[in-house]
Backbone bond lengths (Angstrom), bond angles and torsions (degrees), N, CA, C in turn:
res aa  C-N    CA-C-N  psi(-1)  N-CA   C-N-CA  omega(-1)  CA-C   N-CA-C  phi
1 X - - - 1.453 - - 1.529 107.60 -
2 X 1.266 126.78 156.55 1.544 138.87 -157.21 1.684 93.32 -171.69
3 X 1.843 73.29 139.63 2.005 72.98 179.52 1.216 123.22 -84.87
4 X 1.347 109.27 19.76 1.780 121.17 154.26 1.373 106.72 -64.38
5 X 2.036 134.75 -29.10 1.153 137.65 -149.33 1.809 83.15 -111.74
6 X 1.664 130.59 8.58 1.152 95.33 179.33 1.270 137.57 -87.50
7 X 1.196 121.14 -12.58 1.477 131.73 -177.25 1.437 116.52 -86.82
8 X 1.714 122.12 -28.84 1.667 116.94 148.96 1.713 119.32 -54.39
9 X 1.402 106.68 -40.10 1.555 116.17 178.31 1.595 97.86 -71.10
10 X 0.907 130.01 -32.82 1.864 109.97 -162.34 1.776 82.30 -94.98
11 X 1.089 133.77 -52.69 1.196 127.81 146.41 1.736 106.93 8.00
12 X 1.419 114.82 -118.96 1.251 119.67 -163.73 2.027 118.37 -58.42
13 X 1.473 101.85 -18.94 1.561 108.72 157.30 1.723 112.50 -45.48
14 X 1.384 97.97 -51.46 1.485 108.78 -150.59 2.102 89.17 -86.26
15 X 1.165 111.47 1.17 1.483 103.76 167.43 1.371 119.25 -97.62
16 X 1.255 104.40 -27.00 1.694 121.99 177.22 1.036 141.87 -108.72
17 X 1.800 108.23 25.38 1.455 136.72 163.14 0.934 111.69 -156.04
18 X 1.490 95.23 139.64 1.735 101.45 167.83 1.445 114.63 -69.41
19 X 1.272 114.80 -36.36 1.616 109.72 160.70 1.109 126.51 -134.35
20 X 1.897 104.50 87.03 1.069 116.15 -175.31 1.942 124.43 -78.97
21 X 1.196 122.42 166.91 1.003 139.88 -159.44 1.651 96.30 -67.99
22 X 1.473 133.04 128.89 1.352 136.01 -175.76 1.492 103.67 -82.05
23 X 1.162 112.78 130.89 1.393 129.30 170.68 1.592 117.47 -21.76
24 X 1.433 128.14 -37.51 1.191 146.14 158.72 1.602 116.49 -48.95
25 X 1.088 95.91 -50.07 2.079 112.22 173.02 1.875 101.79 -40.31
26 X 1.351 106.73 -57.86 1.435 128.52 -163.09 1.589 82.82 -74.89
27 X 1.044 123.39 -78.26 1.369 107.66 -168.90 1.872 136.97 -42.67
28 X 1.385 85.59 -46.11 1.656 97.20 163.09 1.667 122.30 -68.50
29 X 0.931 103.26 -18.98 1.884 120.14 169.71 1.596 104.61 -71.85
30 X 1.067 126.84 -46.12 1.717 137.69 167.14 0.802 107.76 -57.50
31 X 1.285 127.43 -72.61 1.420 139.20 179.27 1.384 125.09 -50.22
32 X 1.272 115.84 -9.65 1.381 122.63 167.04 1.360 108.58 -115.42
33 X 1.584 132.64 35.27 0.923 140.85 -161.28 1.673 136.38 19.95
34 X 1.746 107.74 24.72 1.181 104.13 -172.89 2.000 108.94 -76.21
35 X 1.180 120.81 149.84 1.298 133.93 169.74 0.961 112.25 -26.21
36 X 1.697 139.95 101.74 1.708 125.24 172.53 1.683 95.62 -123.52
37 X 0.985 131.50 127.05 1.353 147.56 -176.18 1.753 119.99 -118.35
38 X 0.940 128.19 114.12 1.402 145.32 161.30 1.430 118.97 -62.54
39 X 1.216 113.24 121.34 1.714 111.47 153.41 1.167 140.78 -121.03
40 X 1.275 104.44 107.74 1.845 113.65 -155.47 1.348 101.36 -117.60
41 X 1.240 108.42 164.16 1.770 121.83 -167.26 1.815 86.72 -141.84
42 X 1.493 88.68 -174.55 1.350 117.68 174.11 1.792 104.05 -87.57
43 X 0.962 145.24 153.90 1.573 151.34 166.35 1.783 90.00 -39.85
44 X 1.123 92.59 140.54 1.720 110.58 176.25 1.225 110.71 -126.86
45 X 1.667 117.68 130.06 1.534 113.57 -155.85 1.676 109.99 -40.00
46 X 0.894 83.83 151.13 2.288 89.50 171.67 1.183 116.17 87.96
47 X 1.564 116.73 -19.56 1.605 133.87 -149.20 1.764 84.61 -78.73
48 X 1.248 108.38 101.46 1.766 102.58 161.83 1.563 95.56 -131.58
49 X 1.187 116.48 -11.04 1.755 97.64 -174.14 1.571 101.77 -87.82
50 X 1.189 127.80 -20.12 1.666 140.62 176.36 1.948 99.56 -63.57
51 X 1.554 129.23 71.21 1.304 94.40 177.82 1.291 115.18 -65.71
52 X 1.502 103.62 154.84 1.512 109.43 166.64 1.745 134.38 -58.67
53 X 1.038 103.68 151.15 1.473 113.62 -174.65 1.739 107.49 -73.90
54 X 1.634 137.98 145.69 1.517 128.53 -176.35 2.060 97.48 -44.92
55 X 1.236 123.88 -14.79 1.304 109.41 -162.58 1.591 109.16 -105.70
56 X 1.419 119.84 1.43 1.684 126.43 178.21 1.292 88.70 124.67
57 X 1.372 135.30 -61.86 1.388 147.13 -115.09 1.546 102.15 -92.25
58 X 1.663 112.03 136.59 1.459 103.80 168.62 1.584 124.71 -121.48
59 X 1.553 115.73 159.46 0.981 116.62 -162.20 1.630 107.09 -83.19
60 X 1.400 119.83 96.14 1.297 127.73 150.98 1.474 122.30 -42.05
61 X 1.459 115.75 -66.83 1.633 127.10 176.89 1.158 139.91 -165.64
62 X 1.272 137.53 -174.59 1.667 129.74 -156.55 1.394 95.28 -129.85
63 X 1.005 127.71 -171.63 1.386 164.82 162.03 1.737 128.32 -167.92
64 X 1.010 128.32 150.53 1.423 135.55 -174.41 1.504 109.29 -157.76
65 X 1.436 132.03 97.13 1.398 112.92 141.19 1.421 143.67 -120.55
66 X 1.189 144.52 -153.41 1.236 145.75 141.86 1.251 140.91 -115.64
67 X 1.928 100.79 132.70 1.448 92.06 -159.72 1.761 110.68 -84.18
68 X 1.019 131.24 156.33 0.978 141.40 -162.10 1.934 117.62 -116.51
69 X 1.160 132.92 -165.51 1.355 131.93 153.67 1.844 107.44 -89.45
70 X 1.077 97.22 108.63 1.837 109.82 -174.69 1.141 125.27 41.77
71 X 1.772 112.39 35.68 1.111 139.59 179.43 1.426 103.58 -140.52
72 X 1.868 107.49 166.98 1.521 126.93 176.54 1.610 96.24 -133.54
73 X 1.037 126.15 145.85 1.809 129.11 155.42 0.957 82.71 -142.13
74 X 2.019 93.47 131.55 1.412 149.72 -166.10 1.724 77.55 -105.04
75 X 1.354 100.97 117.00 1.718 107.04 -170.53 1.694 82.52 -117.06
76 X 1.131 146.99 -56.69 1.590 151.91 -177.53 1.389 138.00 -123.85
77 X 1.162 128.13 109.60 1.382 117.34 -151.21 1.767 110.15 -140.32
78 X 1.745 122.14 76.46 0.827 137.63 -138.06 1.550 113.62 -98.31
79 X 1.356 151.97 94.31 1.317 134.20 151.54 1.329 117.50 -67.32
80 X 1.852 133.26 145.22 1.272 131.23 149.93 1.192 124.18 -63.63
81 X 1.640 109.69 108.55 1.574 112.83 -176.01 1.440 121.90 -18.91
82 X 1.624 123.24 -35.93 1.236 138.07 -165.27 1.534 103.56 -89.33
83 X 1.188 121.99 -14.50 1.583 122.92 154.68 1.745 108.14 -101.70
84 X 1.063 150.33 -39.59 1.513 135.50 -165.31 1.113 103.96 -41.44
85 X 1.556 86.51 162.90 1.431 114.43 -170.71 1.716 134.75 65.49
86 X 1.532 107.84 18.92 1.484 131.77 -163.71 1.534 111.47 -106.93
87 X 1.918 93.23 -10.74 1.831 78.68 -165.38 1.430 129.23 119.61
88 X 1.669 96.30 -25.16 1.335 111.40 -160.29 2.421 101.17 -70.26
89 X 1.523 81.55 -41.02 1.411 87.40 -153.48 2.017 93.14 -64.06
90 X 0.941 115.12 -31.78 1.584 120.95 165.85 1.429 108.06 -64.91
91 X 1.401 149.95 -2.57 1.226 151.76 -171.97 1.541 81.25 -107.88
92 X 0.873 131.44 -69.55 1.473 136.85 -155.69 2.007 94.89 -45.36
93 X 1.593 89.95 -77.37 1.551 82.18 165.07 1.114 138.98 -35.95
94 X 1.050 123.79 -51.38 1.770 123.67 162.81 1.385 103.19 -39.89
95 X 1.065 116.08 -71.79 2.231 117.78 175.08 1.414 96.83 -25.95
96 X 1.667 105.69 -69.84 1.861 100.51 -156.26 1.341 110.65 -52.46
97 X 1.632 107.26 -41.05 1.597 95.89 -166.70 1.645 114.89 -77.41
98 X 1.187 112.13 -21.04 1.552 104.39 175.76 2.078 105.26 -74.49
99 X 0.917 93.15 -38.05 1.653 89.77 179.47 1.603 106.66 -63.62
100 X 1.111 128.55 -35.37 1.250 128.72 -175.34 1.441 122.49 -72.54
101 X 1.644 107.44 -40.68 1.765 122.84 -179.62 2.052 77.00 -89.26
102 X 0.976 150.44 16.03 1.610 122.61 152.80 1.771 93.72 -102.10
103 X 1.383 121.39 -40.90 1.446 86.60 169.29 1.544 127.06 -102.92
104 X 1.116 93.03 65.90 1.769 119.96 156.33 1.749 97.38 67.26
105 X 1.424 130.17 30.13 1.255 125.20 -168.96 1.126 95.57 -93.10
106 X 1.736 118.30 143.05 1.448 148.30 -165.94 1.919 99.86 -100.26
107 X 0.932 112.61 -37.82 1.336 126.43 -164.94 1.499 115.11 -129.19
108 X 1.507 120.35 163.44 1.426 128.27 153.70 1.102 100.51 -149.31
109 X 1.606 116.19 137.11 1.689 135.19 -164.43 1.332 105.48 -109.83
110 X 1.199 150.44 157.72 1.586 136.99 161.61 1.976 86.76 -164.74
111 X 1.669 102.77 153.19 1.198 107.90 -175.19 1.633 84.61 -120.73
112 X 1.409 132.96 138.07 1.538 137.85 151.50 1.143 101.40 -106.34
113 X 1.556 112.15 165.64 1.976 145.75 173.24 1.765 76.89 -60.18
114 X 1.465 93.94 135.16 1.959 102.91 157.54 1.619 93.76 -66.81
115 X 1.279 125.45 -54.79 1.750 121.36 -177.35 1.543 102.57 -54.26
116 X 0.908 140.11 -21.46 2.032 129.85 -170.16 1.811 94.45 -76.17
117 X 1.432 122.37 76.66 0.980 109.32 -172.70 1.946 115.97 -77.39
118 X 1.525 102.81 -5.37 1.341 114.17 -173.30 1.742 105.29 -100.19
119 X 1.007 142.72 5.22 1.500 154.00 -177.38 1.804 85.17 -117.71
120 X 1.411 118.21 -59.58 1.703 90.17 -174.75 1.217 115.09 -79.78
121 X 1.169 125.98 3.83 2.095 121.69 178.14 1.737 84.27 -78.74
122 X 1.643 107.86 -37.35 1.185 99.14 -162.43 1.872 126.02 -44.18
123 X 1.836 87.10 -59.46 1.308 111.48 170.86 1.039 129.48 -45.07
124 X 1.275 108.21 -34.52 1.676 132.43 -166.19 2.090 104.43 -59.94
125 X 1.982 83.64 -51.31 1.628 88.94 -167.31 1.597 93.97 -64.06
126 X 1.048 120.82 -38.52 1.705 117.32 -155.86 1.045 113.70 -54.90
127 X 1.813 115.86 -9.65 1.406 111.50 -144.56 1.732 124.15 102.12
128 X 1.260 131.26 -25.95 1.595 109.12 -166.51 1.811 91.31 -91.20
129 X 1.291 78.37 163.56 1.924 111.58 -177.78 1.291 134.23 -94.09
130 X 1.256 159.38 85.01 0.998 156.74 -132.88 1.894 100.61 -72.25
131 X 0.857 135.61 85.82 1.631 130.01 174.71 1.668 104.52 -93.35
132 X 0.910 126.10 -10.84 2.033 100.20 165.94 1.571 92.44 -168.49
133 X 1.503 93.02 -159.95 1.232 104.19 -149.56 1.737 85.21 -138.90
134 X 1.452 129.44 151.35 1.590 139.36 168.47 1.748 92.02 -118.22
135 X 1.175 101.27 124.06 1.716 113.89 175.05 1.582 91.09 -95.84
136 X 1.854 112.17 117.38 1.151 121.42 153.78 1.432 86.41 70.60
137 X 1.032 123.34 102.52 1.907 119.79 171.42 0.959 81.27 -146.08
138 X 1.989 148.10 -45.90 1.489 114.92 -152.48 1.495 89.45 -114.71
139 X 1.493 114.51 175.44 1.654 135.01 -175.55 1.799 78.54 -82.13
140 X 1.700 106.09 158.61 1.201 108.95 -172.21 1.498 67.45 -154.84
141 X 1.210 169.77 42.75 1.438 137.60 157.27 1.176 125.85 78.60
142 X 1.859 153.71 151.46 1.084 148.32 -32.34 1.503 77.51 -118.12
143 X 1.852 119.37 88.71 1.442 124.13 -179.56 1.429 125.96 71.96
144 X 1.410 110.16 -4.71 1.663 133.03 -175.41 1.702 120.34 -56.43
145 X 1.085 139.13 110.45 1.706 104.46 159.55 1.234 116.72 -92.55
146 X 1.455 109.07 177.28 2.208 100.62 165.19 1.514 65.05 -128.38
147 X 1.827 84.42 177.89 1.550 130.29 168.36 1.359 103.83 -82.16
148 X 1.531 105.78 144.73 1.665 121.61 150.66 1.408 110.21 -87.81
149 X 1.158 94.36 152.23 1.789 114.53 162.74 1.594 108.16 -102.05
150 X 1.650 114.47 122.77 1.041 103.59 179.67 1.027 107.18 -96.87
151 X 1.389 141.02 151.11 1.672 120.95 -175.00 1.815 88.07 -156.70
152 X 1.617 107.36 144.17 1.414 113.63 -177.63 1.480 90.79 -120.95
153 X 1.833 94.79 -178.67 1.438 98.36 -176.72 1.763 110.38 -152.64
154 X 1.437 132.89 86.24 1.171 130.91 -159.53 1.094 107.25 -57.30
155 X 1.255 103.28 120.30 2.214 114.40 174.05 1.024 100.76 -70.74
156 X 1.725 129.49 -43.69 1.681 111.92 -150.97 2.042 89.18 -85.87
157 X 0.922 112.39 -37.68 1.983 113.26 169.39 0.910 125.07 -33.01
158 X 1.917 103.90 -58.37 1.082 119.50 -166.80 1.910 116.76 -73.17
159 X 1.327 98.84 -18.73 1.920 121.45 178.63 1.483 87.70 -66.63
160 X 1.276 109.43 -67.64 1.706 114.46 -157.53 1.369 101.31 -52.36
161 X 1.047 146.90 -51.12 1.078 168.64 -172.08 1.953 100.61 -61.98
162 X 1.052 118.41 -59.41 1.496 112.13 176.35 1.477 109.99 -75.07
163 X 1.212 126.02 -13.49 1.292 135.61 -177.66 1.701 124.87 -74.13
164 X 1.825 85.86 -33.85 1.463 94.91 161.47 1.557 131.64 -101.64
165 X 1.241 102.84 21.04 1.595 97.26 177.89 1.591 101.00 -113.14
């Protein structure tokens, strides 16, 4: 990601939350050099609400995390409504976690909405664990908060574990 990619990215953020991440979020995430990654394809039949990128290519989805000491936090993890449910957002994961167990990461952290009940089934299958709870962490509307789900995901487990099947 490049902040040439920010206004398609705050773009499809701003379609797939009610309170999505401000264009500034993405920028200060760059700017602190954490990992932000794009996933773009070629136009996929039907794809007209995806405009294209100046190069053909459209923006399917994002990712953003931070690397940590023998850790990763999965800080943003974005499909375009007009692709969910394809797979994509589990492709992404596959990326993070191999990038993460190459730089020697022990862990991956990610916080979801307790309401995103389709991002935590998600997590759930992949493997991560629900270990706590954030009271009031996200904006929920007219002065509202919700809870996060904090949920981790053991890399060196999760290896052993693919190693034997």
């Amino acid at each position: 990601m490049l902040e040439s990619d920010l206004d398609a990215v705050h773009a499809v953020e701003s379609q797939a939350y009610a309170h999505p991440w401000s264009r500034r979020h993405f920028h200060d995430s760059l700017k602190a050099g954490y990992p932000a990654i794009l996933l773009l394809s070629q136009p996929l039949p039907g794809d007209m609400v995806s405009p294209p990128r100046a190069d053909g290519r459209v923006l399917l989805g994002y990712m953003v995390a931070m690397p940590g000491v023998d850790e990763v936090h999965l800080l943003n993890i974005t499909v375009a409504t007009t692709h969910q449910r394809q797979g994509w957002a589990r492709f992404m994961l596959d990326a993070l976690v191999l990038c993460s167990r190459g730089q020697g990461a022990q862990w991956l952290w990610l916080e979801v909405r307790k309401s995103n009940a389709p991002a935590r089934a998600l997590y759930e299958r992949y493997g991560f664990a629900q270990v706590g709870l954030r009271k009031g962490y996200y904006p929920a509307g007219h002065f509202q908060r919700e809870d996060a789900v904090v949920m981790s995901l053991n890399l060196v487990a999760s290896a052993a574990v693919e190693a034997l099947r």
